[in-house]
MDTraj code that builds the backbone (N, CA, C; nanometers):
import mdtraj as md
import numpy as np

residues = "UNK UNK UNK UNK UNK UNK UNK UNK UNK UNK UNK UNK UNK UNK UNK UNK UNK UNK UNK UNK UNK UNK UNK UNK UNK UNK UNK UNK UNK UNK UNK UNK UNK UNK UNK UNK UNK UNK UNK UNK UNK UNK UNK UNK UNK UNK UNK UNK UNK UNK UNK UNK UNK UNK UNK UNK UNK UNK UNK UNK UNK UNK UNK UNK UNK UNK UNK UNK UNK UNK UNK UNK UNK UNK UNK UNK UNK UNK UNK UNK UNK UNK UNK UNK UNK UNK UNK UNK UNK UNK UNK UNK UNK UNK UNK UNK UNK UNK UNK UNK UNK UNK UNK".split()
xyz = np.array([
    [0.0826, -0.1195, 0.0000],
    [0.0000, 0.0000, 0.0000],
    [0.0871, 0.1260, 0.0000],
    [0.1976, 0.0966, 0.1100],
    [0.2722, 0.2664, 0.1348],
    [0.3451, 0.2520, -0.0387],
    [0.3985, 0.1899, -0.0844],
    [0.4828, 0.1818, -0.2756],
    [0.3791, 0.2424, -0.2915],
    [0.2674, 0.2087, -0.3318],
    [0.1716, 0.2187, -0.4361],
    [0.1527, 0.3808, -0.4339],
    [0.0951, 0.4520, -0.2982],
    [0.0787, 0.5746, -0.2566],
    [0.1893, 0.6386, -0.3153],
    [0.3873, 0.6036, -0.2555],
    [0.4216, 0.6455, -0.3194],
    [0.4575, 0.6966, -0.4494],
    [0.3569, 0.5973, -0.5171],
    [0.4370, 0.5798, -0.6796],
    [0.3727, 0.6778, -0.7137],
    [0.2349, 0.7217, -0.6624],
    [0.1070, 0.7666, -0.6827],
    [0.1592, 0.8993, -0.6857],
    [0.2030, 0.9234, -0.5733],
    [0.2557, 1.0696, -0.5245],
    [0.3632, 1.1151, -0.6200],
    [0.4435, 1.0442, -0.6284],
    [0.5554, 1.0556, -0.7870],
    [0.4906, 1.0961, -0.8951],
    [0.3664, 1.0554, -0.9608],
    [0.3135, 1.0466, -1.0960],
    [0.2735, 1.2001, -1.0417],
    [0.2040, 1.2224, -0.9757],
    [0.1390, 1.3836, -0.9617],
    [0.2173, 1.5278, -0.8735],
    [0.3580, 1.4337, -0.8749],
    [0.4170, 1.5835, -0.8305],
    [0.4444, 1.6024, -0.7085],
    [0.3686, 1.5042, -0.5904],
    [0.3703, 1.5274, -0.4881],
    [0.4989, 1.4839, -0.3603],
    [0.4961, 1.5188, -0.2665],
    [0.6539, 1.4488, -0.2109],
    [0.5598, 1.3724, -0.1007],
    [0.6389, 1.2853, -0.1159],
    [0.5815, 1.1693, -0.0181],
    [0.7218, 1.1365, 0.0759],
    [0.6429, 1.1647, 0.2103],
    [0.7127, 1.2157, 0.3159],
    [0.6684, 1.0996, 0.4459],
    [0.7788, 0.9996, 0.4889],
    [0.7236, 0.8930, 0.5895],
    [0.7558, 0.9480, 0.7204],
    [0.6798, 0.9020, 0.8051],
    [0.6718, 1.0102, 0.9647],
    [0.6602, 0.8616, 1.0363],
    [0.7488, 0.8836, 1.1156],
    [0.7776, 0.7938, 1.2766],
    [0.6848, 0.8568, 1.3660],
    [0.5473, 0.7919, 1.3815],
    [0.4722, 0.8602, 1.4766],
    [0.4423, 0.7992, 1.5997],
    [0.5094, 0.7394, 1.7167],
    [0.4896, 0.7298, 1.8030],
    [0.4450, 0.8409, 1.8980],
    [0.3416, 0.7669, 2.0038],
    [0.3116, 0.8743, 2.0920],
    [0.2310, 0.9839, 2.0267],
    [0.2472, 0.9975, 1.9407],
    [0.1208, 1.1185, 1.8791],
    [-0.0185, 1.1046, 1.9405],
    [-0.0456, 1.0188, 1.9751],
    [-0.1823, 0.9587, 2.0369],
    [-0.2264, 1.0197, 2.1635],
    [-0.0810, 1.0470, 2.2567],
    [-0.0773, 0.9820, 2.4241],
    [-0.0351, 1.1082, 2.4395],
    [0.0415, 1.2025, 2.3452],
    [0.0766, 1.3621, 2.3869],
    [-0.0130, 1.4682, 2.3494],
    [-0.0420, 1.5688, 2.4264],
    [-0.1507, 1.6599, 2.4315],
    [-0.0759, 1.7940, 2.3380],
    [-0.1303, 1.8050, 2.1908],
    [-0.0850, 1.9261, 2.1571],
    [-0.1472, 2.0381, 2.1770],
    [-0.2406, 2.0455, 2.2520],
    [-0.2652, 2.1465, 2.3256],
    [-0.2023, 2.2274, 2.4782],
    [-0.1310, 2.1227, 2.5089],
    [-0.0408, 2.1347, 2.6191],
    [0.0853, 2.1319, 2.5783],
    [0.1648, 2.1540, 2.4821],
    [0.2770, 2.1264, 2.4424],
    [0.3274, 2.0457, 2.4728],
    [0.2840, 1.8783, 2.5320],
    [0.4217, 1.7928, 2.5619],
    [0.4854, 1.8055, 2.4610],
    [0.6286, 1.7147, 2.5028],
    [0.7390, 1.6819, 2.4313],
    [0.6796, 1.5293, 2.3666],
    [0.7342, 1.4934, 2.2422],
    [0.6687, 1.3965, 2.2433],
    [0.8026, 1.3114, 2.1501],
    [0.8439, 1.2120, 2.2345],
    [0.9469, 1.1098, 2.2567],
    [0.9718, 1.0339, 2.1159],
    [1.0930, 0.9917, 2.0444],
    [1.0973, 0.8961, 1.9667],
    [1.0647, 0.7641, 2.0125],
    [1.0247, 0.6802, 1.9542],
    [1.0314, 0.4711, 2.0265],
    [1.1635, 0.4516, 1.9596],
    [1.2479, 0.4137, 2.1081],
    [1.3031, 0.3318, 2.1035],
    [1.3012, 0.2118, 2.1782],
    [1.2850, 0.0623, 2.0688],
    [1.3077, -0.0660, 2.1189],
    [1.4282, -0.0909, 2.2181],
    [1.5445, -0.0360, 2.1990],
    [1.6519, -0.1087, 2.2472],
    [1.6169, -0.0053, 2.4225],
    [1.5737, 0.0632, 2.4192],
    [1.5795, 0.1556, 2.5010],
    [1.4239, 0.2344, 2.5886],
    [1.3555, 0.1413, 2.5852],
    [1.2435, 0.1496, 2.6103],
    [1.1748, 0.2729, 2.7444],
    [1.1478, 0.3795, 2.7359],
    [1.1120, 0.4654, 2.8508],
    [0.9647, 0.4949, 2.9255],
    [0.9496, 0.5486, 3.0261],
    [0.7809, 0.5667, 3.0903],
    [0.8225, 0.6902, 3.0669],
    [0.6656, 0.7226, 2.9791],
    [0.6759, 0.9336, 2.9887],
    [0.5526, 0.9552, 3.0381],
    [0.5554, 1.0482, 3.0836],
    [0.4488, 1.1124, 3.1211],
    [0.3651, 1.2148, 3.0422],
    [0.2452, 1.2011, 3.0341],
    [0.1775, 1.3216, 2.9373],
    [0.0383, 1.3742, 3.0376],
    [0.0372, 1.5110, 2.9811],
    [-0.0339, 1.5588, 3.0410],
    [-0.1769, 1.5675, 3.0020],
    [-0.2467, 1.5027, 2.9093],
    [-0.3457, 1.4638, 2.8660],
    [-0.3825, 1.3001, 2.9001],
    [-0.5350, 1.3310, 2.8543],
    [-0.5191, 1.2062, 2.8304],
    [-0.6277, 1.1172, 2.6944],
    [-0.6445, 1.0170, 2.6893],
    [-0.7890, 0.9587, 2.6278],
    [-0.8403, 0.8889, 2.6981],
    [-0.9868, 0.9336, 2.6977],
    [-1.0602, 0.9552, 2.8058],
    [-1.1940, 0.8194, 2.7545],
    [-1.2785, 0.8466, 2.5989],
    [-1.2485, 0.7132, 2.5520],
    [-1.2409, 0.7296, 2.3964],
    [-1.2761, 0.6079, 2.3210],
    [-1.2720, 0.6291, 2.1865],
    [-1.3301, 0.7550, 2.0995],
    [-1.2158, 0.8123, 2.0455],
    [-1.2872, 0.9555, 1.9927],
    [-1.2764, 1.0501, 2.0557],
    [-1.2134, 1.0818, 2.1811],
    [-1.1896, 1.2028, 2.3093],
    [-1.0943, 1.2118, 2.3947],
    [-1.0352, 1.3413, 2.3696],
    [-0.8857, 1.3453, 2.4250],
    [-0.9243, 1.4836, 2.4897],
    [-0.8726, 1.4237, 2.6307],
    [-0.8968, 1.5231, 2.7434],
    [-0.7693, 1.6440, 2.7529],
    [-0.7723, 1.7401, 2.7608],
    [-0.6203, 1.8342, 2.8121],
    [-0.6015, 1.8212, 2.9285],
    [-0.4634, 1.9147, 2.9882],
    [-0.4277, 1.9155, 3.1544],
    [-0.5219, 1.9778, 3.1427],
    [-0.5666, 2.1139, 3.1070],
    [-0.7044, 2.2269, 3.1934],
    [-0.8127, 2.1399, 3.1562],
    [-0.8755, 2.0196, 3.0961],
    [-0.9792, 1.9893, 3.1232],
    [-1.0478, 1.9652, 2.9978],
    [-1.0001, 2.0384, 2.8991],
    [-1.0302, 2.0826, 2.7792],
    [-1.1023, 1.9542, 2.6707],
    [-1.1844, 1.8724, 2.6075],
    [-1.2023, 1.7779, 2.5319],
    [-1.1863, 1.8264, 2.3830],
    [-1.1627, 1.7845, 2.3122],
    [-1.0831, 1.7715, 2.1778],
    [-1.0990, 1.6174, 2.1175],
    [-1.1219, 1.5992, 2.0006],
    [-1.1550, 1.4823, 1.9493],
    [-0.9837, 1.4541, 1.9170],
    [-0.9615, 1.2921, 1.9478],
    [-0.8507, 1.2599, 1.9530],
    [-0.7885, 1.2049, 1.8388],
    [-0.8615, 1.2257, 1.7275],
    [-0.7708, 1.2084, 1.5789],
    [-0.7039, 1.3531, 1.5397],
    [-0.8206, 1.4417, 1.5883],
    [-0.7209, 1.5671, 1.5536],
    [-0.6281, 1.5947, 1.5812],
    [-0.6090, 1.5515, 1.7531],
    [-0.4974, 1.5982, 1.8494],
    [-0.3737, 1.4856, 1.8009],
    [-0.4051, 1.3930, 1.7818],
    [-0.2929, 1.3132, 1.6763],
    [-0.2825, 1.3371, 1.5865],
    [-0.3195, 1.3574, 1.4616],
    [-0.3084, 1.4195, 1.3707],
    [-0.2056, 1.5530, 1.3729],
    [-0.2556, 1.6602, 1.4601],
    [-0.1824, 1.7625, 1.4942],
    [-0.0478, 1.7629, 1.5188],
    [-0.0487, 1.6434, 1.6296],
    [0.1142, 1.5870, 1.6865],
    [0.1955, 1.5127, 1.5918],
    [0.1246, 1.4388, 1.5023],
    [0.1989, 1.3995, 1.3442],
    [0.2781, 1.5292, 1.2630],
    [0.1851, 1.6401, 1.3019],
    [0.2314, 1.7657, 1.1652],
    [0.3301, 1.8449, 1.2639],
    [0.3214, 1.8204, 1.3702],
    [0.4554, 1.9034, 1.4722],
    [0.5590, 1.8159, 1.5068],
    [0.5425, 1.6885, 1.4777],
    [0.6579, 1.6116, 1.5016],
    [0.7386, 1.5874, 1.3532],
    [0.6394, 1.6133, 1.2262],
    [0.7549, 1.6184, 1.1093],
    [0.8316, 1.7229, 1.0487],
    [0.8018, 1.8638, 1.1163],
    [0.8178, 1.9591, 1.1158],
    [0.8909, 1.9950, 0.9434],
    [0.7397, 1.9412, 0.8922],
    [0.7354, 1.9970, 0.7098],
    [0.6047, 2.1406, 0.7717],
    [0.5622, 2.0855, 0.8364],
    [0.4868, 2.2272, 0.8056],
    [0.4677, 2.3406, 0.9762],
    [0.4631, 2.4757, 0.9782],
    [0.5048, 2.5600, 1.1207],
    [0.3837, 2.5189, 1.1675],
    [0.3091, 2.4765, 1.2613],
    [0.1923, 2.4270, 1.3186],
    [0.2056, 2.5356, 1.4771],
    [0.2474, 2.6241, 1.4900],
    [0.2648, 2.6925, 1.6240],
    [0.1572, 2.8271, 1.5693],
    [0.1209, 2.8577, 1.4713],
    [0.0248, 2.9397, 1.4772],
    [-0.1327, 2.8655, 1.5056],
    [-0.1051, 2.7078, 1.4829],
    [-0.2632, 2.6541, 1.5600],
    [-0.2847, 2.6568, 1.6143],
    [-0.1862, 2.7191, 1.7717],
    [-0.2317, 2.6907, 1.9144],
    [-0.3330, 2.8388, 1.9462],
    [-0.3316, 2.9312, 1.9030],
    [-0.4383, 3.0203, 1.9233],
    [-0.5689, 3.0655, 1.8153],
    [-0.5768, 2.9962, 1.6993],
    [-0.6744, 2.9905, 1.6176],
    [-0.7765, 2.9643, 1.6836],
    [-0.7683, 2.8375, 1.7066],
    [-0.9222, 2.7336, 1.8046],
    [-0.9525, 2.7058, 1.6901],
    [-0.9938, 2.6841, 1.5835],
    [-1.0087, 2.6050, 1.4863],
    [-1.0141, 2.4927, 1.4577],
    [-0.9174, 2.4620, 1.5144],
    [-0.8999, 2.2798, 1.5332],
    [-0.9525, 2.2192, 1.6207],
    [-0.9812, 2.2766, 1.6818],
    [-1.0415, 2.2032, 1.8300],
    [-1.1026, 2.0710, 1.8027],
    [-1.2242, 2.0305, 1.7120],
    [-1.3518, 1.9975, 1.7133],
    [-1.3740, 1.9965, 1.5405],
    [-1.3264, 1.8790, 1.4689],
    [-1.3905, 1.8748, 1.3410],
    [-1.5157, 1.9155, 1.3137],
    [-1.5852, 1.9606, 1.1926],
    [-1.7273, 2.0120, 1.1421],
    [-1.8226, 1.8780, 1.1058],
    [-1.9108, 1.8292, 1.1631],
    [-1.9562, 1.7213, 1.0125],
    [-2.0149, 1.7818, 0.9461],
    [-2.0158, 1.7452, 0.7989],
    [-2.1017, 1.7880, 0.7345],
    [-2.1677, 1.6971, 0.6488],
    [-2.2510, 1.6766, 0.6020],
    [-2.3299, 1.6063, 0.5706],
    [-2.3482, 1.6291, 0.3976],
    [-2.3067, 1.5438, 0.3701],
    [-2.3410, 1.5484, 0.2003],
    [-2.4460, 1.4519, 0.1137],
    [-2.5099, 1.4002, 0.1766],
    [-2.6207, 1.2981, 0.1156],
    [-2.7619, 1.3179, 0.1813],
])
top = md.Topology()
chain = top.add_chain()
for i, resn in enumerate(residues, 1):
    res = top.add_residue(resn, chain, resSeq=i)
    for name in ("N", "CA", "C"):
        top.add_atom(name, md.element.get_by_symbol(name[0]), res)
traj = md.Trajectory(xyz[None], top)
Protein backbone atom coordinates (compact mmCIF):
# COMPACT_ATOMS: atom_id res chain seq x y z
CA UNK A 1 0.00 0.00 0.00
CA UNK A 2 2.72 2.66 1.35
CA UNK A 3 4.83 1.82 -2.76
CA UNK A 4 1.72 2.19 -4.36
CA UNK A 5 0.79 5.75 -2.57
CA UNK A 6 4.22 6.46 -3.19
CA UNK A 7 4.37 5.80 -6.80
CA UNK A 8 1.07 7.67 -6.83
CA UNK A 9 2.56 10.70 -5.24
CA UNK A 10 5.55 10.56 -7.87
CA UNK A 11 3.13 10.47 -10.96
CA UNK A 12 1.39 13.84 -9.62
CA UNK A 13 4.17 15.84 -8.30
CA UNK A 14 3.70 15.27 -4.88
CA UNK A 15 6.54 14.49 -2.11
CA UNK A 16 5.82 11.69 -0.18
CA UNK A 17 7.13 12.16 3.16
CA UNK A 18 7.24 8.93 5.90
CA UNK A 19 6.72 10.10 9.65
CA UNK A 20 7.78 7.94 12.77
CA UNK A 21 4.72 8.60 14.77
CA UNK A 22 4.90 7.30 18.03
CA UNK A 23 3.12 8.74 20.92
CA UNK A 24 1.21 11.18 18.79
CA UNK A 25 -1.82 9.59 20.37
CA UNK A 26 -0.77 9.82 24.24
CA UNK A 27 0.77 13.62 23.87
CA UNK A 28 -1.51 16.60 24.31
CA UNK A 29 -0.85 19.26 21.57
CA UNK A 30 -2.65 21.46 23.26
CA UNK A 31 -0.41 21.35 26.19
CA UNK A 32 2.77 21.26 24.42
CA UNK A 33 4.22 17.93 25.62
CA UNK A 34 7.39 16.82 24.31
CA UNK A 35 6.69 13.96 22.43
CA UNK A 36 9.47 11.10 22.57
CA UNK A 37 10.97 8.96 19.67
CA UNK A 38 10.31 4.71 20.26
CA UNK A 39 13.03 3.32 21.04
CA UNK A 40 13.08 -0.66 21.19
CA UNK A 41 16.52 -1.09 22.47
CA UNK A 42 15.79 1.56 25.01
CA UNK A 43 12.44 1.50 26.10
CA UNK A 44 11.12 4.65 28.51
CA UNK A 45 7.81 5.67 30.90
CA UNK A 46 6.76 9.34 29.89
CA UNK A 47 4.49 11.12 31.21
CA UNK A 48 1.77 13.22 29.37
CA UNK A 49 -0.34 15.59 30.41
CA UNK A 50 -3.46 14.64 28.66
CA UNK A 51 -5.19 12.06 28.30
CA UNK A 52 -7.89 9.59 26.28
CA UNK A 53 -10.60 9.55 28.06
CA UNK A 54 -12.48 7.13 25.52
CA UNK A 55 -12.72 6.29 21.87
CA UNK A 56 -12.87 9.55 19.93
CA UNK A 57 -11.90 12.03 23.09
CA UNK A 58 -8.86 13.45 24.25
CA UNK A 59 -8.97 15.23 27.43
CA UNK A 60 -6.20 18.34 28.12
CA UNK A 61 -4.28 19.15 31.54
CA UNK A 62 -7.04 22.27 31.93
CA UNK A 63 -9.79 19.89 31.23
CA UNK A 64 -10.30 20.83 27.79
CA UNK A 65 -12.02 17.78 25.32
CA UNK A 66 -10.83 17.72 21.78
CA UNK A 67 -11.55 14.82 19.49
CA UNK A 68 -8.51 12.60 19.53
CA UNK A 69 -7.71 12.08 15.79
CA UNK A 70 -7.21 15.67 15.54
CA UNK A 71 -4.97 15.98 18.49
CA UNK A 72 -2.93 13.13 16.76
CA UNK A 73 -3.08 14.20 13.71
CA UNK A 74 -1.82 17.63 14.94
CA UNK A 75 1.14 15.87 16.87
CA UNK A 76 1.99 14.00 13.44
CA UNK A 77 2.31 17.66 11.65
CA UNK A 78 4.55 19.03 14.72
CA UNK A 79 6.58 16.12 15.02
CA UNK A 80 7.55 16.18 11.09
CA UNK A 81 8.18 19.59 11.16
CA UNK A 82 7.35 19.97 7.10
CA UNK A 83 4.87 22.27 8.06
CA UNK A 84 5.05 25.60 11.21
CA UNK A 85 1.92 24.27 13.19
CA UNK A 86 2.65 26.92 16.24
CA UNK A 87 0.25 29.40 14.77
CA UNK A 88 -2.63 26.54 15.60
CA UNK A 89 -2.32 26.91 19.14
CA UNK A 90 -4.38 30.20 19.23
CA UNK A 91 -6.74 29.91 16.18
CA UNK A 92 -9.22 27.34 18.05
CA UNK A 93 -10.09 26.05 14.86
CA UNK A 94 -9.00 22.80 15.33
CA UNK A 95 -10.42 22.03 18.30
CA UNK A 96 -13.52 19.97 17.13
CA UNK A 97 -13.90 18.75 13.41
CA UNK A 98 -17.27 20.12 11.42
CA UNK A 99 -19.56 17.21 10.13
CA UNK A 100 -21.02 17.88 7.34
CA UNK A 101 -23.30 16.06 5.71
CA UNK A 102 -23.41 15.48 2.00
CA UNK A 103 -26.21 12.98 1.16
Amino acid sequence: LRSKLEYLCRLNGIIFVKQEESYTSKSSFWDQDDIPAYNADNPGEYQFSGKRVHRGQYKTASGKAINADVNGALNIMLKSSVVDVSILYGRGEVDTPVRIRIA
